[in-house]
DOVOLUM-924271 format. One line per field, with one value per residue: residue number from 1; residue in one letter; x, y, z of N, C-alpha, C in turn. Coordinates in steps of 0.001 Angstrom, whole numbers, padded with zeros to 6 digits, always signed. Example, Ala and Ser with C-alpha at 12.3 -4.5 7.8 and 13.67 -1.06 7.14 Angstrom:
nr: [1  2]
rest: [A  S]
n_c1: [+013190  +012850]
n_c2: [-005690  -002250]
n_c3: [+007800  +007080]
ca_c1: [+012300  +013670]
ca_c2: [-004500  -001060]
ca_c3: [+007800  +007140]
c_c1: [+013200  +012900]
c_c2: [-003300  +000030]
c_c3: [+007800  +007870]
//
This chain:
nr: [1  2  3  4  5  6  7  8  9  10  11  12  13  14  15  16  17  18  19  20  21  22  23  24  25  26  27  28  29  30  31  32  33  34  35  36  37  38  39  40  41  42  43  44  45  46  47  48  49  50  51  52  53  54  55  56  57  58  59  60  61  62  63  64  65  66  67  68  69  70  71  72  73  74  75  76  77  78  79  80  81  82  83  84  85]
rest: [X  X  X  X  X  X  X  X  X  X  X  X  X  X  X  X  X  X  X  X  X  X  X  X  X  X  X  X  X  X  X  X  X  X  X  X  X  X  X  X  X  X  X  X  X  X  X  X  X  X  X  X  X  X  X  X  X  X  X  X  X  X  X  X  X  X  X  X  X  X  X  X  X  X  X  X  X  X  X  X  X  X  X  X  X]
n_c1: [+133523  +134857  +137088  +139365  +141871  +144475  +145914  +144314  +142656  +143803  +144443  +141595  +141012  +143336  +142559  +140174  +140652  +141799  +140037  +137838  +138958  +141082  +143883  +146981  +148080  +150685  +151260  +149528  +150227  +150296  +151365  +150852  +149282  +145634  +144782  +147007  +148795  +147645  +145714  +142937  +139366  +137374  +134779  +135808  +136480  +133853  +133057  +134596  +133556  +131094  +131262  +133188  +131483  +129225  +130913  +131688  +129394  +128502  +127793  +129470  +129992  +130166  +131533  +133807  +135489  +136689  +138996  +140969  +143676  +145646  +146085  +146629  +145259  +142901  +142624  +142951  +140653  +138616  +139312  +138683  +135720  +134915  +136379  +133945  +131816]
n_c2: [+031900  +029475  +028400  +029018  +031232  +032374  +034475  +034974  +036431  +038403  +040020  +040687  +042334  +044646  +045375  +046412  +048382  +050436  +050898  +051600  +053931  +055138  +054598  +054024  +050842  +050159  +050721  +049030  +046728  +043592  +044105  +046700  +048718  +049932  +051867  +054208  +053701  +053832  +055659  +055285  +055897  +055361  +054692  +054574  +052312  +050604  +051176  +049515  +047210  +046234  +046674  +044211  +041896  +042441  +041672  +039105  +037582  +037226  +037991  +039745  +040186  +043504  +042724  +041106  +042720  +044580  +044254  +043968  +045427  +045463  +045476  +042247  +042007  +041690  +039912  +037722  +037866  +037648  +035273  +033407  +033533  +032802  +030236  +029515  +028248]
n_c3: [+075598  +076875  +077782  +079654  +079381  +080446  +078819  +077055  +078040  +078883  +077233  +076138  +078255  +078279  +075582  +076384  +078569  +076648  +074522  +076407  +078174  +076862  +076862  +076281  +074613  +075131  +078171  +079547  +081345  +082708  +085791  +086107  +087995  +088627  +089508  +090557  +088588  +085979  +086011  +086530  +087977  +091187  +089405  +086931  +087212  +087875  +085262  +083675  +084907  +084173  +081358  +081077  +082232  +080133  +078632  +078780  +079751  +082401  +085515  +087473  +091043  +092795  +095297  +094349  +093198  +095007  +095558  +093565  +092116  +090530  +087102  +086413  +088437  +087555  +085362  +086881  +088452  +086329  +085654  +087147  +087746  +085121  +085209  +087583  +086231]
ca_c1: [+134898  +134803  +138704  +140251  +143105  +144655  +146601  +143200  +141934  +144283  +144069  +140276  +141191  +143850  +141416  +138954  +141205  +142225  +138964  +137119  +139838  +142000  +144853  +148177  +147992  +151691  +150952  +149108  +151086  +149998  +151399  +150279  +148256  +144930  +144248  +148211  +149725  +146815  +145027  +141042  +139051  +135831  +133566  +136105  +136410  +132411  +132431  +135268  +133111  +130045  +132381  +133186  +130002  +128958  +131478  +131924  +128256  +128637  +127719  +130606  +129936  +131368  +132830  +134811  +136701  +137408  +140609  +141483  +144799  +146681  +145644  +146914  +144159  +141133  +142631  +142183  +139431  +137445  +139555  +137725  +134422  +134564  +136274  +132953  +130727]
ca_c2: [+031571  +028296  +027960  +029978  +031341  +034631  +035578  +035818  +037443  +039704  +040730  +041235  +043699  +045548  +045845  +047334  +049665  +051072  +051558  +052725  +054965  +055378  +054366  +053529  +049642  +049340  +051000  +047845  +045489  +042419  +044364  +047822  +049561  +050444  +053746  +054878  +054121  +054228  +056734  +054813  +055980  +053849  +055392  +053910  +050616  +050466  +050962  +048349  +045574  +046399  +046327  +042539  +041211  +042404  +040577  +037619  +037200  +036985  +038423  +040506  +040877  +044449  +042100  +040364  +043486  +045372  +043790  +044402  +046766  +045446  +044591  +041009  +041078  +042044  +038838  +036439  +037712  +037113  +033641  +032535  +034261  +031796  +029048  +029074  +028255]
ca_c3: [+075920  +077828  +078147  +080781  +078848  +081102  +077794  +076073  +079624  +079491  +075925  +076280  +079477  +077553  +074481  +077206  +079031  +075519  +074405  +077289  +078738  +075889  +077356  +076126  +074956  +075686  +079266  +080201  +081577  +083856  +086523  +086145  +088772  +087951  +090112  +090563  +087324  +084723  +086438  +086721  +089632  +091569  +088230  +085576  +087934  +087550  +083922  +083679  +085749  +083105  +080340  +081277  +082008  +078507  +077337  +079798  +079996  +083850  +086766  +088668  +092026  +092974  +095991  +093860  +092396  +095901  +095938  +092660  +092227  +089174  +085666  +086526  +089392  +087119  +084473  +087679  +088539  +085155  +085134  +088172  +087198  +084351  +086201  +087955  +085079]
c_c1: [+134912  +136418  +139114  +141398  +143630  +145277  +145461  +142624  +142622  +144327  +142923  +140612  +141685  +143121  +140463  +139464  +141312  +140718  +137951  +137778  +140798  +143235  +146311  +148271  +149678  +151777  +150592  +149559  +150265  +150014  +151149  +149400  +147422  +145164  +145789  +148808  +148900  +145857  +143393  +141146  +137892  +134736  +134175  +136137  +134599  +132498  +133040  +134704  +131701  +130573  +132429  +132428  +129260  +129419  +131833  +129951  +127850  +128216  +128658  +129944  +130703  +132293  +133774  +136165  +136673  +138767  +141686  +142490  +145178  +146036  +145333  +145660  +143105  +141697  +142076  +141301  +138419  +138017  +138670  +136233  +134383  +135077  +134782  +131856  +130005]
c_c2: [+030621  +027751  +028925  +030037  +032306  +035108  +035879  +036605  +038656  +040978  +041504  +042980  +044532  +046115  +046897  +048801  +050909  +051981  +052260  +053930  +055419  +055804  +053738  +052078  +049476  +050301  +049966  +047050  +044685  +043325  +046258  +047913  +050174  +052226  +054392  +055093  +054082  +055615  +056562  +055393  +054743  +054134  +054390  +052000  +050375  +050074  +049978  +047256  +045480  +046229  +044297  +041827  +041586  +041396  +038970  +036729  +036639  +038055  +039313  +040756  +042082  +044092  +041768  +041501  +044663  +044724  +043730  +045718  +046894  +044897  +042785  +040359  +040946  +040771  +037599  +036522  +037197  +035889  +033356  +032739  +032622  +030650  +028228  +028923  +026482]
c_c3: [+077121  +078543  +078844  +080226  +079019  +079822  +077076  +077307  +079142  +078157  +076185  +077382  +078866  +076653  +075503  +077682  +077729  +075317  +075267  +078454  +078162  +076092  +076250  +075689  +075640  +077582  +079824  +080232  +082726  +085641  +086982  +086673  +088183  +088371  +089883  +089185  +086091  +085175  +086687  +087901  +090122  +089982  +087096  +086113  +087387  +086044  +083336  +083784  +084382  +082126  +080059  +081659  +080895  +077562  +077739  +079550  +081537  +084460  +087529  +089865  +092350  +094464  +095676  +093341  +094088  +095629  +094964  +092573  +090830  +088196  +085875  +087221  +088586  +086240  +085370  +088057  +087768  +085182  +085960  +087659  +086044  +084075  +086447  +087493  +085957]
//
């Protein structure tokens, strides 16, 4: 995926949350809180960042996702991630 396209970002994420926390898809919104309003902790954050370097074929630094709160952040995050190709 060479095109930075956050609606396919954010798809991919939603697809992920679903399946690896079997979440709600219409729960996931752009602006939905991971820890408060989906309920992830640092364990499902982990398996999240592994998750998307499976499928990114990237790298995550776990710097890059401290600052991560909202769905929206983890889409810009992987945009940049593969921005920086």
């Amino acid at each position: 995926m060479t095109d930075v396209n956050k609606a396919q970002i954010f798809e991919q994420v939603r697809d992920a949350l679903v399946e690896l926390f079997e979440l709600a898809p219409d729960d996931i919104t752009p602006e939905a809180r991971l820890y408060d309003e989906l309920d992830l902790d640092s364990i499902d954050a982990v398996d999240l960042v592994v998750h998307l370097q499976n499928t990114t074929g990237k790298k995550i630094k776990p710097d890059e996702f401290k600052s991560v709160r909202t769905v929206q952040d983890v889409v810009d995050a992987v945009a940049d991630l593969l921005a920086a190709q």
